[in-house]
C-alpha positions as a printed Julia matrix, in Angstrom:
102×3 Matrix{Float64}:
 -59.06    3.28  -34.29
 -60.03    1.27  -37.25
 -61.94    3.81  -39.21
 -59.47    6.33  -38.4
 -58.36    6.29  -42.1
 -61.32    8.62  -42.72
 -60.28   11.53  -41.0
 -58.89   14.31  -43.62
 -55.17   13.91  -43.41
 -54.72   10.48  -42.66
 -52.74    9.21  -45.49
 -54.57    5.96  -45.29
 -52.9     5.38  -48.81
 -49.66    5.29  -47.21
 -50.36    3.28  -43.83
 -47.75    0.72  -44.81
 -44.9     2.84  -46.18
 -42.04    3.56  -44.06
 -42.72    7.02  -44.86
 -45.63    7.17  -43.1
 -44.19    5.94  -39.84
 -41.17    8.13  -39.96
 -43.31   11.27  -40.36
 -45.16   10.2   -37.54
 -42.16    9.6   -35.26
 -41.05   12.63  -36.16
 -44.12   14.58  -35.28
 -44.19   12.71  -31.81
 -40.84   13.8   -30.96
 -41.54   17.7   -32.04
 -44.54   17.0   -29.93
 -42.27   16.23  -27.02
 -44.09   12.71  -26.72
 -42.04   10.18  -24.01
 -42.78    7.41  -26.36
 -44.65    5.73  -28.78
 -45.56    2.35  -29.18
 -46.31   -0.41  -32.03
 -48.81   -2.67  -32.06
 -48.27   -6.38  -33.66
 -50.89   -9.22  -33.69
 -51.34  -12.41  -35.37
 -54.99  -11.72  -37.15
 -56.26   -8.69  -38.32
 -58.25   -6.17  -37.3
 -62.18   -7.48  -37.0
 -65.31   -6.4   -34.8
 -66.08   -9.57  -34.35
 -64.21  -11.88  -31.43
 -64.7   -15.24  -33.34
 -63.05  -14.64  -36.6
 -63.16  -11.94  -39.81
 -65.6    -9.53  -40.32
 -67.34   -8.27  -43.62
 -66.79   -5.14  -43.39
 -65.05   -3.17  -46.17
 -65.13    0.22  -44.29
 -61.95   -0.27  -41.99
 -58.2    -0.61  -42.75
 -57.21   -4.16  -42.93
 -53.42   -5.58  -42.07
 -50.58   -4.49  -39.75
 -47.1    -4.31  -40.42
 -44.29   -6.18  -37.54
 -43.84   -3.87  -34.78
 -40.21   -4.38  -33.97
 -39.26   -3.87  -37.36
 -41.15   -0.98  -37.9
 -39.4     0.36  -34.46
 -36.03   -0.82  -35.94
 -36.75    1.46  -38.96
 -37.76    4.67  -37.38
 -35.42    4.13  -34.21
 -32.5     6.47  -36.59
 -34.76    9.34  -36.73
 -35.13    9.72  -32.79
 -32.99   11.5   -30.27
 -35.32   11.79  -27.6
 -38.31    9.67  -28.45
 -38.73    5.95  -27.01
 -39.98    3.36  -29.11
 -42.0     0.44  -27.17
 -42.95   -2.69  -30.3
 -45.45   -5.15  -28.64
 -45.46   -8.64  -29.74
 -46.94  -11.85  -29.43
 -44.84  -14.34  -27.59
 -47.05  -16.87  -28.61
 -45.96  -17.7   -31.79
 -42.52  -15.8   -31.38
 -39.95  -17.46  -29.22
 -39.02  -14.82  -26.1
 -35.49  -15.32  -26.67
 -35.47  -14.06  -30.7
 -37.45  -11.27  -29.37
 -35.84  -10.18  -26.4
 -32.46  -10.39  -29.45
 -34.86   -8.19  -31.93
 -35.67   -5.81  -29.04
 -31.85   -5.17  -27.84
 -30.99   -4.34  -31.07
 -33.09   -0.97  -31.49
């Protein structure tokens, strides 16, 4: 959720560290989670559909969700890691490569 940040303990701080991420990997797995999954996207974040919002209330940005997989993949045994992407702009063949590597 976008205003998520706001909720004590959320480290909002630290949202694009790789610290953050591997903490919460390894939370999921203790939490004996199947998987987990990252989101990517070409804009960011807005409430409204046509373009940017004003607001200054929300956590803005996202970091790419196969590398972010490819960095916490180490730290799991158990734990599967699903990155979503946007074909769109990515050609399926360097991401189906990306992918296969985790």
């Amino acid at each position: 959720h976008p205003a998520a940040w706001r909720e004590q303990g959320a480290r909002p701080g630290e949202l694009f560290t790789a610290t953050y991420w591997a903490d919460l990997v390894r939370e999921a797995e203790a939490g004996l989670l199947d998987f987990v999954t990252f989101e990517d996207g070409l804009a960011l974040q807005s409430s409204r559909l046509e373009g940017p919002d004003d607001r200054t209330d929300q956590v803005r940005g996202r970091l790419d969700a196969v590398l972010t997989a490819a960095r916490v993949a180490p730290l799991t045994r158990h734990l599967g890691l699903v990155p979503t992407a946007v074909v769109t702009h990515t050609e399926p063949f360097h991401l189906s490569k990306a992918i296969a590597t985790l």
